[in-house]
C-alpha positions as CSV (number, residue, x, y, z in Angstrom):
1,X,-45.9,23.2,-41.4
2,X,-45.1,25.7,-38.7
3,X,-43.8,23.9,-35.5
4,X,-45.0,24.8,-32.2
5,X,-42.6,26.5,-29.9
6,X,-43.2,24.0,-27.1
7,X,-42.2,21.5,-29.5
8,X,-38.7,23.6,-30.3
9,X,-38.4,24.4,-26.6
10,X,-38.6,20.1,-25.9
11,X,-36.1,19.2,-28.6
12,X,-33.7,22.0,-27.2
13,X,-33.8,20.5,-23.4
14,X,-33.3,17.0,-25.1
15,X,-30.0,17.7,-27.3
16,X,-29.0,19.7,-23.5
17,X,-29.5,16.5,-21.8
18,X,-28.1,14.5,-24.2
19,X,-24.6,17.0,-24.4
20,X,-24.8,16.9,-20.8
21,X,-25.8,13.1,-20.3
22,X,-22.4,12.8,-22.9
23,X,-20.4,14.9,-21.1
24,X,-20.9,13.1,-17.7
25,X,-20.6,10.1,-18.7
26,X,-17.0,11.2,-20.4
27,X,-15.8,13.1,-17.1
28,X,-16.9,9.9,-15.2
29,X,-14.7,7.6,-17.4
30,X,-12.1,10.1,-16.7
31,X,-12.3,9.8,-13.5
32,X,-12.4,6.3,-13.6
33,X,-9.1,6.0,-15.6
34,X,-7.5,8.6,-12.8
35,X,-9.0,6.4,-10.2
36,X,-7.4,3.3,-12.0
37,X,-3.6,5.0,-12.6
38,X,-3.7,6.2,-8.9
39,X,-4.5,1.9,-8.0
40,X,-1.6,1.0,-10.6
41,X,0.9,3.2,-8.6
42,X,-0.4,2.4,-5.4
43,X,0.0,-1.5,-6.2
44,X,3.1,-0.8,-7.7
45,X,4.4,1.1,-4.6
46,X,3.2,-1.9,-3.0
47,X,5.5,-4.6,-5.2
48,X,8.6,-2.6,-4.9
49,X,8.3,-2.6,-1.4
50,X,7.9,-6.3,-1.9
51,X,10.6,-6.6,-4.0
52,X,13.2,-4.7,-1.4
53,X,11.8,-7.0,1.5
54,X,12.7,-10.3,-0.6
55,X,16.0,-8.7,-1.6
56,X,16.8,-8.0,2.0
57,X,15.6,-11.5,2.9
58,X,17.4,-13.1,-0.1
59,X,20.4,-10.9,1.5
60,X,20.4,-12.1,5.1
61,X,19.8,-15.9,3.8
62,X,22.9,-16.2,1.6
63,X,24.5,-14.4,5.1
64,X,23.2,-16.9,7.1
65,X,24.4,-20.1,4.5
66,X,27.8,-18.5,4.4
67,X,27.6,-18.4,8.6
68,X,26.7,-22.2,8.8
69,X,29.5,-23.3,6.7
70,X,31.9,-21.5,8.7
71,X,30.4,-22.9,11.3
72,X,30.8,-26.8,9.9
73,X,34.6,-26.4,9.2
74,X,34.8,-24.7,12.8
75,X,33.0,-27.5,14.4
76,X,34.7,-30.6,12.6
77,X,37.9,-28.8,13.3
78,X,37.4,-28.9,16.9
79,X,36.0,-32.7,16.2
80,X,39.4,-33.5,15.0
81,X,41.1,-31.5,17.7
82,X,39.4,-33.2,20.4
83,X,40.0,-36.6,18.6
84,X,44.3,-35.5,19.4
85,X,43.3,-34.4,23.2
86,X,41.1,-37.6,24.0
87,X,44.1,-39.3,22.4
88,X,46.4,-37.0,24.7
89,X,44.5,-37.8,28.0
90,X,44.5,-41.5,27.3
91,X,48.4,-41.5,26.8
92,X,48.5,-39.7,30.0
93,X,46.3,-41.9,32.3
94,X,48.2,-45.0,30.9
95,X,51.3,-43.8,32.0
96,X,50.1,-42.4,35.5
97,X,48.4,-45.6,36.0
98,X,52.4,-46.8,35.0
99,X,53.6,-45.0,37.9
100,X,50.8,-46.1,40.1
101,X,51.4,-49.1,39.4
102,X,55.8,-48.7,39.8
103,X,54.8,-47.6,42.9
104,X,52.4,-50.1,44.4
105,X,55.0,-52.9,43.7
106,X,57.8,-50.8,45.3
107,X,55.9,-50.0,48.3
108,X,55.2,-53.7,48.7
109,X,58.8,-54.5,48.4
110,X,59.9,-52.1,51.2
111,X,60.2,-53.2,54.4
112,X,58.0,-52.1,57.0
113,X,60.0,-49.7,58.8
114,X,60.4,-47.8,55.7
115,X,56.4,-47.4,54.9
């Protein structure tokens, strides 16, 4: 049973292709787990630059709340300031319209030579 060196010569480029066929296939899935670590970084690049943006967001809110009530005691005390001055200014036109009034009834009182 003598085999025919065509026939040895066909088996040897079939166990090449299939080493080769192998290999291929294992530098492909190497490159396809690089291609996937480089997306992992990339994305996670991506969240932590998320990540600081909502921090700095989260930041400037909490800024902003402390701002506004600040704001509310400001402007309810000026309420209640303004609540004393329109008090003020009514006490003050009651008693010039007092005097206004002192005065009308003097001047109508006075002779005419003195007017």
């Amino acid at each position: 049973m003598m085999v025919d060196p065509s026939t040895w010569i066909a088996l040897a480029a079939l166990v090449v292709s299939l080493v080769l066929g192998v290999l291929n296939a294992n530098h492909q899935s190497n490159g396809d787990v690089k291609a996937q670590i480089d997306d992992a970084r990339e994305e996670a690049s991506r969240q932590a630059r998320i990540e600081t943006s909502l921090a700095g967001i989260q930041s400037d809110t909490s800024d902003i709340k402390s701002e506004m009530r600040s704001m509310k005691t400001d402007v309810a005390d000026i309420s209640k300031r303004l609540v004393i001055v329109e008090q003020s200014v009514k006490s003050a036109h009651h008693r010039i319209d007092e005097i206004v009034d002192k005065e009308t009834e003097a001047g109508e009182n006075r002779p005419q030579s003195e007017i």
